[in-house]
N, C-alpha and C positions, 0 to 999 in steps of 0.2 A: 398526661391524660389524653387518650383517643379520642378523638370527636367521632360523635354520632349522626351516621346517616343518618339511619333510619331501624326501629326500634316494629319487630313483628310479633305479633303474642300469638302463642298456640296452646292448644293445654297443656299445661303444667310447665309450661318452660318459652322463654324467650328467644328469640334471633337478635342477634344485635350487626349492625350495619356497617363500617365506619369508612371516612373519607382515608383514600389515598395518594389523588392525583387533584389538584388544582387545576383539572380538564374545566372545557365549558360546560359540562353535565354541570361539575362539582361548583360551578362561581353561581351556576341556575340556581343550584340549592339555597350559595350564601345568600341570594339577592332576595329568595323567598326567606327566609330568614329574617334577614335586614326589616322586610316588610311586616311580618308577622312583629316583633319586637317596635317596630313604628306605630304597628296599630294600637299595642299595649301601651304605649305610651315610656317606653323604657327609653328609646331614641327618640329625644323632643327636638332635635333640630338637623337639619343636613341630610340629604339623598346620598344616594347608595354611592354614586362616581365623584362625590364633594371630596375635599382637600382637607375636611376635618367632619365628625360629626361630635354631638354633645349627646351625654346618657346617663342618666339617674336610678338610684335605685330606692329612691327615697330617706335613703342615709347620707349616701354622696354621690356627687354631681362631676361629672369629668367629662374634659376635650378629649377626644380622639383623632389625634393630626397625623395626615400621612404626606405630611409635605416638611422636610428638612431644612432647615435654614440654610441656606447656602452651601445645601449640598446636592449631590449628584445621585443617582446613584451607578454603580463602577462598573466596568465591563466585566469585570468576574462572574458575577451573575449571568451573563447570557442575557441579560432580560433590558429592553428601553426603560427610559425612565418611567414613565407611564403605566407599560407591561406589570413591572415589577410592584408599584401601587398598588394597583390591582389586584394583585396574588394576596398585598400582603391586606388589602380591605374584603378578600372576599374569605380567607383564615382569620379575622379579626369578627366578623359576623358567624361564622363557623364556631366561635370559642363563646359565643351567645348563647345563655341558658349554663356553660359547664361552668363558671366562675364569677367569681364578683365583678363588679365595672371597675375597679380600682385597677384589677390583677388585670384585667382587659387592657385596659388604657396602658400601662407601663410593657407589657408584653408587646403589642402594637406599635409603642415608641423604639422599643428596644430592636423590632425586625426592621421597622426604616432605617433610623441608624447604622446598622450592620449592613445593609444592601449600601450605602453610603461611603462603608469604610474602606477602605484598600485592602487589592489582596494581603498583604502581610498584615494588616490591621484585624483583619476578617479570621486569617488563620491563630491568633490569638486571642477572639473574643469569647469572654464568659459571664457575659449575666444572659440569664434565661437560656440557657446551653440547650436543654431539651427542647425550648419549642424554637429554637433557631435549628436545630439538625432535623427538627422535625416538618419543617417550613421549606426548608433549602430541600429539602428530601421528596416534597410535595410537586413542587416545580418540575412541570414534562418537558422530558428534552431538551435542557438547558445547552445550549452550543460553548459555555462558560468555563468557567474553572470550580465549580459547586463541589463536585467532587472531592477535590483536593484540601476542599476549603475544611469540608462536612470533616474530612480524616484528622486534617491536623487539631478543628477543636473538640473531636473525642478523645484524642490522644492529651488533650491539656485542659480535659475538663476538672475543676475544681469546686467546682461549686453545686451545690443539688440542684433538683429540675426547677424549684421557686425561685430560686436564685436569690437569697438571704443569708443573711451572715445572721452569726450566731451575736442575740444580746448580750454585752458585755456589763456583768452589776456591778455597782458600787463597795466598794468595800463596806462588809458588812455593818460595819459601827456607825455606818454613816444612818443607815437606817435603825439600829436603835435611838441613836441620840433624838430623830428625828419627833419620834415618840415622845421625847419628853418635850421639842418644840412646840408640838401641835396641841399637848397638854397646858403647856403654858400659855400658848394665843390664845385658844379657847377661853381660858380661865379669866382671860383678864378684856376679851372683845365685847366692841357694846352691839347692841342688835342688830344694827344696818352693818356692821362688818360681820359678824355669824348670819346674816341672812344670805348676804353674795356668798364669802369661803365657804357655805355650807356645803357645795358640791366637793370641793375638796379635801373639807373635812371630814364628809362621810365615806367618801372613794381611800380614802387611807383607814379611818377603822375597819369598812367592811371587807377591803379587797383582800388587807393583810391578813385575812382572816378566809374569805371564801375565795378562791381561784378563780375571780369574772377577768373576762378582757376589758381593756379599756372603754374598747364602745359599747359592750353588756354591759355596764356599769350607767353608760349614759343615758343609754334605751330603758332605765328603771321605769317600770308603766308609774302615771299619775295614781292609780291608784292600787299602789301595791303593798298594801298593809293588812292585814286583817288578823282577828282576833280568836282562836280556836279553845276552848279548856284552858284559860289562862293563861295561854301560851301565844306570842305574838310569832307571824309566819309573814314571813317576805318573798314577795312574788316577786322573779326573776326573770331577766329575757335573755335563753343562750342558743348562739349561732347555732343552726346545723353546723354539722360536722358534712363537707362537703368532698365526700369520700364515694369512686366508681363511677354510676352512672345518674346520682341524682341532680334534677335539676337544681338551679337559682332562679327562684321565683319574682327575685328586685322588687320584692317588696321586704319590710318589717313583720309582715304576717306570715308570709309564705317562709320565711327564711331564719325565724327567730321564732323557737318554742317556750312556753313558758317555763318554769320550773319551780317550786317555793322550796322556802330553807327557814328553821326557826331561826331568831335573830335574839339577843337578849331584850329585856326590858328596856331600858334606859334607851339602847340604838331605837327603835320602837319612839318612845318618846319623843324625843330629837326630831326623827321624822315626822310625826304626826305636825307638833311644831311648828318646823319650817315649812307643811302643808300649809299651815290654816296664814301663816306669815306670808308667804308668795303668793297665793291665791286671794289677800285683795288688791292686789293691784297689778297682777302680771297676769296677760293671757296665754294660753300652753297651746297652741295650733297643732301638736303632735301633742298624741298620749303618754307625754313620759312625766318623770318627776319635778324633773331641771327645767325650765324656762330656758330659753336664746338669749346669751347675755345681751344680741342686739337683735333687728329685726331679721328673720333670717327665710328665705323661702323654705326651704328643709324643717325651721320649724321646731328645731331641738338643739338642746345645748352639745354643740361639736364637736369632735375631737381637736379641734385647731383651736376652736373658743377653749376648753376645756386647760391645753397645753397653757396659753397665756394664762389666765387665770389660776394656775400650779405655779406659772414662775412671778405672780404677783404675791402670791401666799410664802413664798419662799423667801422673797424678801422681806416681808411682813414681818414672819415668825422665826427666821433664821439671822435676818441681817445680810443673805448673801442669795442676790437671781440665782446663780448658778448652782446652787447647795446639788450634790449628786442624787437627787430624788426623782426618777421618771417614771410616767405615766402607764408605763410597762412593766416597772419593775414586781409591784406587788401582788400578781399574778402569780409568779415564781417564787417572794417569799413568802405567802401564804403556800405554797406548796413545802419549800423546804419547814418549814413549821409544823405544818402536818405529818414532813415524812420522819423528823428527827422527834416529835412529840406524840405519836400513833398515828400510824396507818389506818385506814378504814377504805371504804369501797368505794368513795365517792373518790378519795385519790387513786386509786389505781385507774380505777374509767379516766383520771385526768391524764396520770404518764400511759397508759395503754394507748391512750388516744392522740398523744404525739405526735405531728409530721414528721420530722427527722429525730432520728437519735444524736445527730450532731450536733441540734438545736437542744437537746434535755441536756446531752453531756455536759455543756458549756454549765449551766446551773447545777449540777447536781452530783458532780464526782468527785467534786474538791469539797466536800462538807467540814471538812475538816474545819477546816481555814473559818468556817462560818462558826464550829464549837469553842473555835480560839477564842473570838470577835464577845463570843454570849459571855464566857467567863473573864474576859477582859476586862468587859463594859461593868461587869458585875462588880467586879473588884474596885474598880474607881469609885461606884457609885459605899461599895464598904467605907472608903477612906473619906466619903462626900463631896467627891468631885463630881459626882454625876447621880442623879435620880431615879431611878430603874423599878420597876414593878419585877418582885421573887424575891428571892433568898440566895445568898451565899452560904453553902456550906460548907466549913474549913474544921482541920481539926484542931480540937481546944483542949484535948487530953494533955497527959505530957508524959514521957518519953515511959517514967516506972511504970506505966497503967499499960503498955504494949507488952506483948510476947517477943523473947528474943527468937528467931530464927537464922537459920544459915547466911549470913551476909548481909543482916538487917532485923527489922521489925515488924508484926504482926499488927493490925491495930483491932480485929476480929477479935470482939471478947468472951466468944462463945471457943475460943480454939484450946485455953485454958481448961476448960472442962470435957475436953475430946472430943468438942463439936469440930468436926469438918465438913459441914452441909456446906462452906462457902470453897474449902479447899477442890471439892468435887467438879467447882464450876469451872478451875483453872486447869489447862492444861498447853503443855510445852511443843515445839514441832514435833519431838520421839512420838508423840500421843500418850504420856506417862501424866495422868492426876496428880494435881498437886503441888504444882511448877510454879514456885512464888515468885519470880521474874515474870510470868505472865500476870500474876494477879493485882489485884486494885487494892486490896488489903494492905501488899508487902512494901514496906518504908526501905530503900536501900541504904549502904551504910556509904558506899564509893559514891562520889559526885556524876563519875564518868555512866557508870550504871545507870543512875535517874537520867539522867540524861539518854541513854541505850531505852531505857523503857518507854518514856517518854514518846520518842521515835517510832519507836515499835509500836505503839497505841494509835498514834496520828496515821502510821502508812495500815494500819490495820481500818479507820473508818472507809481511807479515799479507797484502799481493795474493795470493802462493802459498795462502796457507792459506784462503782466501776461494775462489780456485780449487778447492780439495782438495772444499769444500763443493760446489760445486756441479758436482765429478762424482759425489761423492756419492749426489747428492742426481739425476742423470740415471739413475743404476744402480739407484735403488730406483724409478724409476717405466719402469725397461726399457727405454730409448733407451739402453745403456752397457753396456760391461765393466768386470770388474773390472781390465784390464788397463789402462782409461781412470784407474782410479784408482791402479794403481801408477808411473803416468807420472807426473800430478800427487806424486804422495807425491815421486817423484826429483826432480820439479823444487824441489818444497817442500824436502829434503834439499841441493841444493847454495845454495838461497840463503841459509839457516839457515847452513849450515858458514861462508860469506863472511860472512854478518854477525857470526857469533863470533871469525872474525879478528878484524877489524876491530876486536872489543870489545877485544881480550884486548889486540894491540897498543897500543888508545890505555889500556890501564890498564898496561900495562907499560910505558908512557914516564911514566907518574905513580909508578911505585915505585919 
């Protein structure tokens, strides 16, 4: 992201500014900056030349230190110790207004650091890669070795400009069974234990279901309920999308628009509920739903409160803190839910609007493995090992009610009477109709074959989902619609459904 001088309007069209040299013009700017954000009240404590300052944005509150524990910073830089502070507090005020304070503070820590580290240290650093080449590149006339530094960590960048690793999910079953934990705590908690977990309660029905972030979720306004044509609608708070040149307002209002969603009855309920329950005897100092588990200046139940409170519920309802449930994860499977049970618009605005594609791909190209996990878990719950809301269906015909074909059996009972409206839908790599090793009908007679198909069905969803990515990933650099991506999502939806046949069949001839 370029920072912005300065921003000229003329008709119909803008000028935009941006800094390039960390000259004393450009530190005059930061310092008028610094002040402006002081006056707002976003920097509550620390002057411009301090050794830390504190900043809030009314969500969260973070130090901003530009002094290293017992460290230096290295001759490489070209820069005194001091000098190079400087640089890095007058680009840390400079990054005021384009990002959150969070991303501020770690970006900040991360260029002290690096002015700290030794040349060889320095020439294979990567977190925050771009705004370190982009900082090191700012520095005039450095007498250093910057240069050298800037070459070698382009040459060994690995990591995107956010510097984030991709979320790693839990194996999928972990999150079904979960389902049936949370169904069973519920079932059996007396009030003052549904009145606390109910933030957690509700953050696993509704998220697995609408794609919020963690802290959309905790930002739910206090009164976000209302009643339309018998229909109850839930009012939402989702980030901007902090893409180009818009600002960060650091506040809740400026920076979180509302949004509503129908919700079912009964979620509705719940909520009303645990309104009229928390509301006598807890005060809400922020507008949200949640109360501060403790007294909190911020004023709202936190993401750090929030986290505790997930792994108190986990031990509660599972027997085990550690159960692999996090606070991230159900953003992602309310997505893959969506994209394997119908597409619609509000998902593609969600993968269109992806930061990295290397952060989607992580979740969503290996579907497979997730079609496995649904017909699994299904199957257990057949045998009554496990509790599962759906159906399993298996075939219950037997062998004389099938058509014989070449190398197996037909289970299609329309194919009997010359229907092939199913045979039309198969077809083999030649592109020849009618290829019953592709289709989901045909029962093989060879073991190795089921097997061959089998295969062939699985590496046919992860292709689809590998596809999904990269229209994705055409729509976020503007050669694409989103319409390109609801085609992929359908293509990606009927290969899923065939390879869940498929599962469910060869586990229904094993029970």
């Amino acid at each position: 992201m370029q920072m912005v001088a300065d921003l000229q309007h003329y008709d119909g069209y803008t000028k935009v500014f941006f800094f390039h040299e960390l000259d004393d013009e450009t530190k005059e700017k930061a310092l008028q900056r610094f002040s402006e954000y002081m006056k707002r009240g976003v920097i509550l404590k620390g002057s411009f030349p301090d050794d830390a300052w504190y900043i809030s944005d009314e969500v969260k509150r973070r130090h901003i230190r530009f002094r290293e524990k017992d460290g230096m910073v290295q001759e490489w830089t070209g820069c005194t110790d001091e000098c190079y502070r400087d640089y890095v507090r007058a680009y840390t005020a400079l990054l005021m207004g384009a990002m959150s304070v969070n991303t501020i503070a770690e970006i900040s820590k991360s260029l002290i650091r690096l002015g700290c580290c030794s040349f060889e240290e320095a020439c294979t650093w990567d977190v925050y890669t771009l705004h370190a080449l982009r900082f090191l590149d700012m520095i005039p006339d450095s007498p250093g070795y910057i240069g050298p530094v800037m070459e070698r960590i382009e040459e060994n960048r690995t990591l995107d400009s956010w510097g984030h690793k991709p979320r790693k999910l839990s194996d999928f079953r972990y999150y079904l069974r979960f389902e049936k934990y949370v169904n069973s705590f519920w079932e059996s908690a007396d009030d003052e234990r549904k009145d606390y977990f109910f933030p957690v309660y509700l953050w696993w029905k509704l998220t697995t279901i609408l794609p919020l972030r963690a802290t959309e979720f905790l930002l739910l306004p206090r009164d976000c309920l209302k009643e339309q044509s018998g229909r109850w609608v839930l009012t939402v708070r989702r980030t901007k999308l902090k893409k180009g040149l818009q600002k960060v307002g650091y506040s809740i209002k400026t920076d979180f628009t509302l949004h509503d969603y129908e919700i079912p009855e009964w979620m509705a309920q719940d909520i009303l509920a645990y309104m009229e329950n928390s509301g006598r005897h807890r005060s809400h100092p922020k507008d949200t739903l949640f109360a501060p588990q403790r007294k909190s200046q911020l004023g709202y139940l936190t993401y750090h409160q929030m986290r505790h409170r997930l792994s108190e519920f986990r031990e509660a309802a599972t027997g085990r803190e550690d159960y692999p449930v996090n606070l991230g994860d159900t953003r992602h499977l309310a997505m893959i839910s969506l994209i394997l049970s119908g597409g619609s618009p509000v998902v593609c605005r969600e993968l269109a609007g992806h930061e990295s594609i290397d952060i989607s791909a992580n979740y969503y190209a290996n579907l497979s493995t997730v079609v496995e996990s649904i017909v699994y878990e299904k199957q257990r719950e057949h045998k009554g090992e496990l509790s599962l809301e759906g159906t399993l269906r298996v075939r219950t015909g037997s062998r004389e009610a099938m058509t014989d074909v070449g190398g197996g059996s037909c289970d299609y009972e329309g194919i009997r009477a010359g229907d092939i409206s199913e045979c039309m839908k198969s077809f083999g790599t030649n592109g020849r109709f009618g290829d019953c090793v592709n289709c989901i009908h045909f029962y093989p007679d060879k073991p190795g074959l089921r097997i061959s198909m089998e295969e062939d069905f699985r590496k046919k969803v992860d292709d689809d989902g590998l596809f999904l990515m990269r229209m994705i990933e055409q729509v976020r650099r503007g050669n694409g619609s989103q319409e390109d991506i609801m085609s992929a999502l359908l293509k990606l939806q009927n290969s899923s459904a065939s390879y869940r046949k498929i599962l469910e069949r060869e586990q229904g001839g094993k029970s």
